[in-house]
C-alpha positions, 0 to 999 in steps of 0.5 A, spaced: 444 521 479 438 522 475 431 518 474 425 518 471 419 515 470 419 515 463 426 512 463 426 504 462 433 504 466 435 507 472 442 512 470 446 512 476 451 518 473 449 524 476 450 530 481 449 527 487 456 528 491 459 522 492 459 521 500 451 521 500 452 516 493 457 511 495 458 510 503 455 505 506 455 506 515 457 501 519 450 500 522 446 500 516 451 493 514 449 491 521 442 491 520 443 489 513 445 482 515 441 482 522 436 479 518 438 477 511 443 471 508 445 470 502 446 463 499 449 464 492 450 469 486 451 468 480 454 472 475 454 473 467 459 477 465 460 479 457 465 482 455 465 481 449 466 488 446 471 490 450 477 490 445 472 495 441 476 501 441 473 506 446 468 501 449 466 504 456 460 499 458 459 492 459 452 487 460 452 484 466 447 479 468 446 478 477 441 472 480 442 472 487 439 467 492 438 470 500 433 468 506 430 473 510 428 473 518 424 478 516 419 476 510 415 482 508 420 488 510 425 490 504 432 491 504 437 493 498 442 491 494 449 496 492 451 498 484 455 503 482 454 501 475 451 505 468 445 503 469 439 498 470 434 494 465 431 490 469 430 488 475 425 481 478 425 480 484 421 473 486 418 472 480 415 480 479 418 486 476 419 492 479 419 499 477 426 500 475 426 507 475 422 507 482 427 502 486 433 505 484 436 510 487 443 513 490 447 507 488 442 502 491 438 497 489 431 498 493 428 490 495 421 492 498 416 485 500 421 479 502 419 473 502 422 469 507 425 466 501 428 471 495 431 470 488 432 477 486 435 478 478 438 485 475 440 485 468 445 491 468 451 495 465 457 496 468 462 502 466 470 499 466 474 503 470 480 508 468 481 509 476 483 501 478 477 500 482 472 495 479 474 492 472 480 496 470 480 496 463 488 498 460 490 499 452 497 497 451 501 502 448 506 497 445 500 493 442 494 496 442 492 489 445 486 490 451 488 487 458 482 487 464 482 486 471 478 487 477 480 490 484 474 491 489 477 491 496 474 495 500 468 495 497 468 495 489 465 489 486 458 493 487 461 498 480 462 491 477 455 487 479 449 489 483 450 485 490 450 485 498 457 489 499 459 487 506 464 482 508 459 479 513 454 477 507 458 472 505 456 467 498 457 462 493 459 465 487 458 463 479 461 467 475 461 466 468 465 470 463 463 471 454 469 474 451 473 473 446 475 465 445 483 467 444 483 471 450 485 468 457 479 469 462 480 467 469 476 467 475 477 464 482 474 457 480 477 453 475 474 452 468 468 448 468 467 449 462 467 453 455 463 454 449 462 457 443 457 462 442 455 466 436 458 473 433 464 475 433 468 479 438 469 487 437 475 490 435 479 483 435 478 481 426 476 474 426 476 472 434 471 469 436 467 469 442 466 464 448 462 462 454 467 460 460 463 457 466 468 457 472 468 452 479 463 454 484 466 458 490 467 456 496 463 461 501 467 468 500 465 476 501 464 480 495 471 484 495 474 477 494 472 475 487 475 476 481 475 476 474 481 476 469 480 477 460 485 479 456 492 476 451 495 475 458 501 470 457 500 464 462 505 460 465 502 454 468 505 450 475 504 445 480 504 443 487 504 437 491 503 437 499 498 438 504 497 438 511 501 432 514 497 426 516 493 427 511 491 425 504 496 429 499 493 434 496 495 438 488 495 445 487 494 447 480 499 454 479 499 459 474 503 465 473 501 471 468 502 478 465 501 482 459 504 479 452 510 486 452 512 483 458 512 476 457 520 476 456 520 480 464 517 474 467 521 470 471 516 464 471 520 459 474 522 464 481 515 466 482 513 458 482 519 457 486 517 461 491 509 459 491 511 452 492 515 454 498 510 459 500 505 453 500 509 448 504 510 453 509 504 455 510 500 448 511 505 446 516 504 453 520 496 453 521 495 446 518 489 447 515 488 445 506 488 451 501 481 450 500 481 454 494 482 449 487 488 453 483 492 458 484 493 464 479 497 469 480 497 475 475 501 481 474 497 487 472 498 494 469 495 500 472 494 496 479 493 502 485 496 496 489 502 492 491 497 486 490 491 483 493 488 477 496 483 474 490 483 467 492 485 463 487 486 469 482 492 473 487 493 480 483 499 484 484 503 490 480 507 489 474 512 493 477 514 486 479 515 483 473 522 487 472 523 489 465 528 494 468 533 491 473 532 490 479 535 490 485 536 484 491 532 488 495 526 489 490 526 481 489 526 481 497 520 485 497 517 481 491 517 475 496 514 478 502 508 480 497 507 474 494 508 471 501 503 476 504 497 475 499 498 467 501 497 468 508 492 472 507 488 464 503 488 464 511 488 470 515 482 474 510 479 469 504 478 463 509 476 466 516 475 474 514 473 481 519 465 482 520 466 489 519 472 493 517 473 495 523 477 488 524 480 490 518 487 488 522 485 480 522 487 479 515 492 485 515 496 486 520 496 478 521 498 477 513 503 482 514 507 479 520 507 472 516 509 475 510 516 477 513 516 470 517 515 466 511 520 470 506 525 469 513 524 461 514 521 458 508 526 462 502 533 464 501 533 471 503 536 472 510 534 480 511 526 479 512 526 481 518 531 487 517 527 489 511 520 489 516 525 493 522 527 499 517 521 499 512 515 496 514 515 500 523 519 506 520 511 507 516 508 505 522 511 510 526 509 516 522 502 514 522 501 513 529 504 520 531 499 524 526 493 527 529 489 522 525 492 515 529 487 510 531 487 503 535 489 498 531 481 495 533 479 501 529 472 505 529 470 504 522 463 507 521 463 507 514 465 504 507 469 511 506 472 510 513 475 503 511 478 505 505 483 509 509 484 505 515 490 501 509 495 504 512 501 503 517 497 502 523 493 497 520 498 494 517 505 495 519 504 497 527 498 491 526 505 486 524 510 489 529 504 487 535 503 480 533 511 479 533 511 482 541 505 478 541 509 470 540 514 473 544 510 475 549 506 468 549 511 463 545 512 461 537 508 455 539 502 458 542 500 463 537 501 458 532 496 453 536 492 459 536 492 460 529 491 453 528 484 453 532 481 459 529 482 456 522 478 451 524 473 453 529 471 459 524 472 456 517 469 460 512 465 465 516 466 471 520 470 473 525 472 479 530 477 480 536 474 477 542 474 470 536 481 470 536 483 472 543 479 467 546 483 462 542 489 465 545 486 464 551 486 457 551 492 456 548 497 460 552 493 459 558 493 467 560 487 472 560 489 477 553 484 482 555 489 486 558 493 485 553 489 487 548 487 493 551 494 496 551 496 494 545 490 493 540 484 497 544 490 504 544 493 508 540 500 512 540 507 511 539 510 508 546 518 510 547 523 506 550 530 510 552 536 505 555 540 510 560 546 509 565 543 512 572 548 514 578 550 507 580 552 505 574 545 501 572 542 501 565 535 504 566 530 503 561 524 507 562 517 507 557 514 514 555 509 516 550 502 520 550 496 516 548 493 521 543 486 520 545 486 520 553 493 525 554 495 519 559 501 516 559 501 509 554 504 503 558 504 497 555 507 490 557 514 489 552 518 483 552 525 485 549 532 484 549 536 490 551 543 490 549 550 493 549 555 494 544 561 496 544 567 499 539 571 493 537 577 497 536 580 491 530 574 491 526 571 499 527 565 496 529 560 496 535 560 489 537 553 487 542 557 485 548 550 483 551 544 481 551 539 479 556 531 477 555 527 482 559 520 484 561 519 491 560 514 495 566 514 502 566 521 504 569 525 497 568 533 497 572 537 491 567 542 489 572 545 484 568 548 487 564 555 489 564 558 497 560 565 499 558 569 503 561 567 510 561 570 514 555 569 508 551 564 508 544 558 504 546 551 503 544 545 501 548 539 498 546 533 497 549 529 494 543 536 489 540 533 484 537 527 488 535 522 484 538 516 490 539 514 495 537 516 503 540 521 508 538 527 508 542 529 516 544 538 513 544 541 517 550 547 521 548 554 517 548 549 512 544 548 518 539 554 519 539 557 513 538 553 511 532 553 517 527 561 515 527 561 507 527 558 502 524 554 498 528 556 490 526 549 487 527 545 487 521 538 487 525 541 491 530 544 496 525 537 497 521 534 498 529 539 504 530 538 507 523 530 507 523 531 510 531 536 516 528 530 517 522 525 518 528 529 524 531 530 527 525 523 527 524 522 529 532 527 535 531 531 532 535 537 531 530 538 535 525 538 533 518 545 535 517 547 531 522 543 525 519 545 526 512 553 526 514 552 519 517 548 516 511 555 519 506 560 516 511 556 510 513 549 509 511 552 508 504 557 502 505 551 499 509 552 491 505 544 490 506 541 494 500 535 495 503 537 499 508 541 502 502 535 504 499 530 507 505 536 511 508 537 514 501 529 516 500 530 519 508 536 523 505 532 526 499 526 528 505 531 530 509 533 534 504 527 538 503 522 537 509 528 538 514 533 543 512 533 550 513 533 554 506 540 557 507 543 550 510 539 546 504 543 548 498 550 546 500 547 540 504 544 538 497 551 540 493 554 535 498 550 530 498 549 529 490 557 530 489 557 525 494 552 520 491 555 520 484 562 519 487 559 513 490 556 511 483 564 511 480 566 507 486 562 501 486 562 499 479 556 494 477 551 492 483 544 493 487 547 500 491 551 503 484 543 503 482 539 506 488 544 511 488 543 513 481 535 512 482 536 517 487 541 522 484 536 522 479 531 525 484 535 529 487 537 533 481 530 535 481 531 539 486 539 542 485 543 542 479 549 540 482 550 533 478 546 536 472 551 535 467 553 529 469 546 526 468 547 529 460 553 526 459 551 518 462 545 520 457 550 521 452 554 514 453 560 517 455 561 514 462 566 510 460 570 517 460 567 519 467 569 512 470 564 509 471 562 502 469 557 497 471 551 502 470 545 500 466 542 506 464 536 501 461 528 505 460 527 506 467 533 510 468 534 513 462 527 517 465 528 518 470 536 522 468 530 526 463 526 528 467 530 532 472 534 535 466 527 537 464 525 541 472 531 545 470 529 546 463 535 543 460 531 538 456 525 540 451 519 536 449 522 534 442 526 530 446 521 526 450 517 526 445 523 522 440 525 517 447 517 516 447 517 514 440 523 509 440 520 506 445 513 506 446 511 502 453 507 503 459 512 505 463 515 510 457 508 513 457 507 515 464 515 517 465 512 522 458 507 524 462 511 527 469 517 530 464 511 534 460 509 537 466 515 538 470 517 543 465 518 549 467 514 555 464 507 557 467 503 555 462 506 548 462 504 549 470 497 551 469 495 546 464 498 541 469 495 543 474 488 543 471 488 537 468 489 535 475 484 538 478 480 535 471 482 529 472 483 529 464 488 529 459 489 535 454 484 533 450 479 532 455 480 525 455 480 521 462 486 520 466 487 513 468 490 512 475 498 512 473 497 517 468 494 522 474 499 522 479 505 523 474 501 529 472 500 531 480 508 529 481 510 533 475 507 539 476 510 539 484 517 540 480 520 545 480 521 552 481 516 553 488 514 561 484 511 557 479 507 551 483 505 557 489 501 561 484 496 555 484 495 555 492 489 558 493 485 554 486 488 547 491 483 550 496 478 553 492 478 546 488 478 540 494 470 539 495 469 540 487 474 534 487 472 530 492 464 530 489 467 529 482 472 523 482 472 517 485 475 517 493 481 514 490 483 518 484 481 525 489 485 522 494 491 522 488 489 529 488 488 531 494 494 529 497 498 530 491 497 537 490 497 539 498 502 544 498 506 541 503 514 542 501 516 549 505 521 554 508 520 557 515 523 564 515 527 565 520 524 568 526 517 566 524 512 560 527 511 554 523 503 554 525 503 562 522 507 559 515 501 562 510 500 554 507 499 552 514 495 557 516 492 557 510 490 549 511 487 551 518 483 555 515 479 551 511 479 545 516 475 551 520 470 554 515 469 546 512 468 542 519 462 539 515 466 536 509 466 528 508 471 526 515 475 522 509 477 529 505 478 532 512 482 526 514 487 527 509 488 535 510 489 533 517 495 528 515 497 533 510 498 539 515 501 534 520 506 533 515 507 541 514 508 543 520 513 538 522 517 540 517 518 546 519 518 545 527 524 541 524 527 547 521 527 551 527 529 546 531 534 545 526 537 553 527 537 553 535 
């Protein structure tokens, strides 16, 4: 950042490296809201040239009111905007160029009393971190959105960027008068105001008033202006005993897309969800309407807004989609409801807390697709999918309690992930067993109450449960929530014929054994030689503690397939280590219980990534039985497992045969099924196989030349998004050139197409194609200098990584040279698409030689070494990254022995 006495305004685009500009630590928040309170802040937004072409800027006018404990010392506000015209506080100019600095906005001499106001301009974003600004390439039309969390409203407005300054806020927006323009209140007012709005011939401009928020944290509002097309709802019902209450709802997208939308599911299931979550925490929805918009570029799955919910558009299917994609649509949806709750109603003091919003919204989500929809397999979904992600985070070297030490805003930024989410969920569940359904949701329905519309933090919420269940939670939120590490349950067969099940693991941060309490099913299934199947024979409730013998229950006689499960009804949360007949037993019959089978299959996962199961093995059971699975969901995860088998876990001289095998196997099965949700997940991932190996490359050309009825196979909807996908594996191997994908592009002309454009391009294999890649990565620029919006930057970082390894490798060594450079230029999101995108992490171990002396590893530990002072966020991701490295190869050579 650059400031001169002679500037009127304050240029915050400069130099500085992004650590030292953005970041804010956890202490200078806690000394922040020691002595200050914010009561509200109004906030004049003009987009009245957004639709310009080219526009970067916008005028933005703030007033906030705040009281002060300590009149006459300072205090400042964040931005991270263009630059700042004016700034009054009490009624006295500052000298801008002297109070602003390092994206802070410096308040000197408060009165007890304060009203600040800041006339400012703010940069739209291509990166989606503030107010993203989309030109859509079927129309040419402008759509904007705004996403803040962790701490991003500060690049749209000056404000007090922490979720314990909580405020009420009055937005109001100018744009144009045919656009729609939305925000967490309703629509107060509208009026005309003079001019004419920029690049829109003949639109003119209003002033759109919005209702007044209740009190909310900053990362939770949320603006909206764009030719959305709206679809409008109602819901009636409340709290019972209460008066009844009605719910305006609305549903939006892009006007492209409108078609897509099925309006009438999402209410539907919006009203459900509404229904399901008055009668569980017995608290009103406190915000006025409820939008939900589906919008482009969205580096989410969705987020929180209240009132104004935002989610990806890749919701809106405009290709098909199937079940288990509607399914997971669902739990979104049902997870940002929780979150009216759980996060907008009573929200975390600081973002160590973070798991009081997410781990709980995650829990409800699943409970609410599972008992107020149709879906039958939510839970299912949560065992396969969400815990399989929690367990690969928790085993990185970076794993981290769920009640995390967040010390700064880069910190939280990468605190989303699968501890705070889905370990977080998988606890809470163990959590209502180990105190009943009834006691967590009474102590969910005190929490509401006693912190509505403030802040809350562990001790709240456990003093509630306290009450509640009657037992003392500090032990148990010490095993579970204050510790890290994976805990391991192993059901075995001692000498005198007794299942023993014993608990291990290491806490990552003591070296000591984790033990924690878990209650459980532990189950026996046995071959039922009618059906072929293994059949639960029993099941007993059991409290696990350390090593636990389960008398109750009864085996087969020896020699008869059999299964035991220490975790049947996947009530908590640990890896399970199956003994050797269970192995054997599963890798050759199907498991009948669908819950069941979707525990045994993410525990088989977990031992391929151990090294305890060679990817071989693995993929032989997805070819036989994990194809044939009904629940797609399943389906799905096992088939992306497969490909990562494939290129993480495989010895070179096994991998080319395992991959012709697997892609013979996978077009095989599209010619057997005929139509369905399993014909289109083998085909989508056929597709990025053959990326890989170019076993079923002709088959890819010949579908893309209509010609499936003469290969046998119907039912396949070779729609935009396959289509792509089949061009861009025949581009990796030089079978398609750009002519082609420049002709595809061309006759249809979409977001999708144009990001599907961009991957192919940089897929192709030549060197200059790679170095080109490459460099715009690293740039984070298009071919003409232009910038790369988020979507667009990761298919350049994901084209580039195809294909032959001679050519990506050369670049190796510029990755590393290049990290610092990114990590300061970019903005943390677009550099950790970079970072992590590009780290060379997919290798082949020689034989005889040592994961740890692989040149890429010990390339990575070599720059950890010479960078121990780099942002710990950078040097987070390297971490991961290496973990990942080496754990491939450690399999590998497990693989060979």
């Amino acid at each position: 950042m650059t400031i001169t006495d002679t500037d009127a305004s304050a240029d915050l685009d400069g130099p500085f490296p992004r650590a030292e500009v953005e970041n804010l630590t956890r202490d200078e928040a806690a000394a922040r809201s020691a002595h200050l309170s914010v009561q509200t802040c109004d906030v004049d937004v003009d987009l009245s040239a957004a639709a310009a072409e080219g526009a970067t800027t916008y005028p933005v006018t703030t007033r906030i009111s705040f009281r002060s404990s300590a009149p006459g010392g300072e205090t400042f506000l964040d931005y991270l905007g263009a630059s700042v015209e004016e700034v009054v506080l009490n009624g006295a100019a500052l000298p801008v160029a002297e109070h602003v600095g390092a994206a802070r906005i410096r308040l000197p001499e408060l009165a007890e009393e304060n009203l600040v106001e800041i006339r400012s301009t703010s940069r739209f974003s291509r990166s989606g971190e503030g107010l993203h600004r989309f030109v859509d390439p079927a129309d040419g039309q402008v759509y904007l959105y705004t996403q803040y969390e962790p701490a991003d409203s500060r690049r749209v407005f000056p404000v007090f960027e922490q979720p314990d300054l909580k405020a009420v806020f009055r937005i109001t927006i100018t744009g144009p008068e045919t656009w729609e323009l939305r925000s967490n209140g309703a629509e107060t007012s509208r009026e005309q105001v003079p001019g004419a709005a920029a690049g829109l011939e003949g639109v003119g401009l209003v002033r759109v008033r919005f209702a007044e928020t209740r009190r909310l944290s900053s990362y939770i509002t949320a603006l909206l202006a764009g030719p959305y097309r709206r679809v409008d709802g109602l819901w009636s019902g409340g709290v019972e005993g209460e008066e009844p209450l009605e719910v305006p709802l609305a549903v939006l997208c892009r006007s492209a897309l409108a078609e897509h939308l099925d309006a009438e599911e999402l209410l539907d299931l919006t009203r459900r969800g509404l229904d399901f979550f008055h009668a569980e925490f017995a608290f009103t929805y406190p915000w006025g309407k409820y939008d939900q918009v589906f919008v482009p570029e969205y580096n989410l799955g969705a987020m929180e807004n209240p009132g104004l919910v935002t989610f990806t558009e890749a919701y809106v299917f405009d290709t098909a989609a199937t079940d288990a994609q509607r399914e997971t649509r669902a739990n979104t949806l049902m997870h940002e409801m929780a979150h009216m709750w759980f996060g907008d109603l009573v929200t975390m003091r600081w973002w160590d807390d973070l798991w009081l919003k997410e781990s709980f919204a995650d829990y409800m989500g699943s409970l609410a697709v599972d008992e107020a929809t149709d879906w039958t397999t939510s839970w299912i979904s949560f065992a396969n999918g969400r815990k399989a992600w929690a367990y690969v985070q928790d085993q990185l070297p970076t794993t981290h309690p769920i009640v995390a030490d967040i010390t700064d805003l880069e910190a939280a930024d990468q605190n989303f992930d699968g501890i705070t989410y889905a370990k977080g969920a998988s606890v809470l569940k163990q959590l209502a067993a180990f105190v009943g359904r009834e006691a967590f949701r009474e102590a969910a329905r005190r929490y509401f109450s006693r912190h509505a519309f403030g802040n809350a933090s562990l001790n709240d919420f456990l003093s509630v449960l306290g009450e509640v269940s009657g037992r003392d939670m500090t032990s148990w939120a010490e095993a579970w929530l204050q510790t890290a590490g994976v805990p391991v349950l192993a059901a075995s067969v001692d000498d005198a014929g007794r299942v023993v099940v014993d608990e291990s693991g290491t806490d990552p941060a003591t070296g000591g054994p984790i033990s924690r309490p878990h209650v459980v099913e532990v189950g026996v299934h046995v071959l039922d030689e009618t059906t072929g199947t293994l059949r639960r024979t029993c099941s007993v409730p059991t409290t696990l503690d350390g090593r636990t013998v389960v008398t109750e229950l009864e085996l087969p006689a020896p020699g008869v397939p059999r299964l035991l499960l220490a975790n049947d009804e996947d009530l908590t949360y640990a890896k399970l280590s199956l003994d050797a007949e269970s192995v054997a037993a599963v890798l050759v019959h199907p498991v009948q219980d669908p819950l069941a089978r979707a525990t045994v299959w993410a525990a088989l996962w977990s031992m391929v990534r151990d090294g305890e199961l060679s990817a071989s093995r693995f993929l032989e059971a997805v070819m036989t039985l994990g194809l044939q699975i009904e629940e797609v969901v399943v389906v799905q995860a096992l088939l992306r497992q497969s490909v990562r088998a494939l290129e993480l876990y495989t010895p070179v001289e096994q991998r080319e045969t395992l991959e012709e095998r697997f892609a013979g196997r996978l077009a095989e099965f599209i010619s057997e099924e005929a139509g369905g949700d399993r014909q289109r997940a083998a085909a989508r991932t056929l597709a990025t196989l053959s990326r890989r190996t170019s076993a079923q490359l002709e088959l890819l050309a010949a579908l893309l030349d209509g010609e499936a009825a003469s290969l046998g196979i119907s039912g396949l909807d070779l729609d935009e998004e396959i289509r792509w996908a089949f061009l861009q594996a025949l581009t990796v191997h030089g079978r398609v050139q750009r002519e082609v994908l420049d002709a595809e592009l061309a006759a249809r002309t979409t977001a999708r197409g144009r990001i599907a454009h961009r991957l192919a391009l940089a897929a192709r294999p030549q060197a200059e194609v790679k170095r080109a890649a490459f460099a715009q990565a690293i740039a984070g620029t298009d071919e003409h200098g232009a910038e790369l919006s988020n979507d667009h930057l990761t298919a350049t970082v994901v084209g580039f990584r195809c294909g032959p390894s001679t050519l990506v490798a050369d670049h190796d060594e510029d990755y590393f040279a290049a990290l610092q450079d990114v990590w300061t230029r970019m903005s943390q999101g677009q550099a950790t698409r970079v970072v992590s995108g590009l780290y060379p992490g997919v290798q082949d171990l020689a034989a005889g030689q040592s994961p740890e002396e692989h040149p890429a590893a010990r390339r990575t530990a070599e720059w950890l070494r010479a960078h121990d002072d780099a942002p710990a966020a950078l040097r987070r991701i390297l971490i991961e990254e290496q973990d990942g490295l080496l754990r491939g190869l450690r399999a590998q050579q497990a693989a060979r022995s």
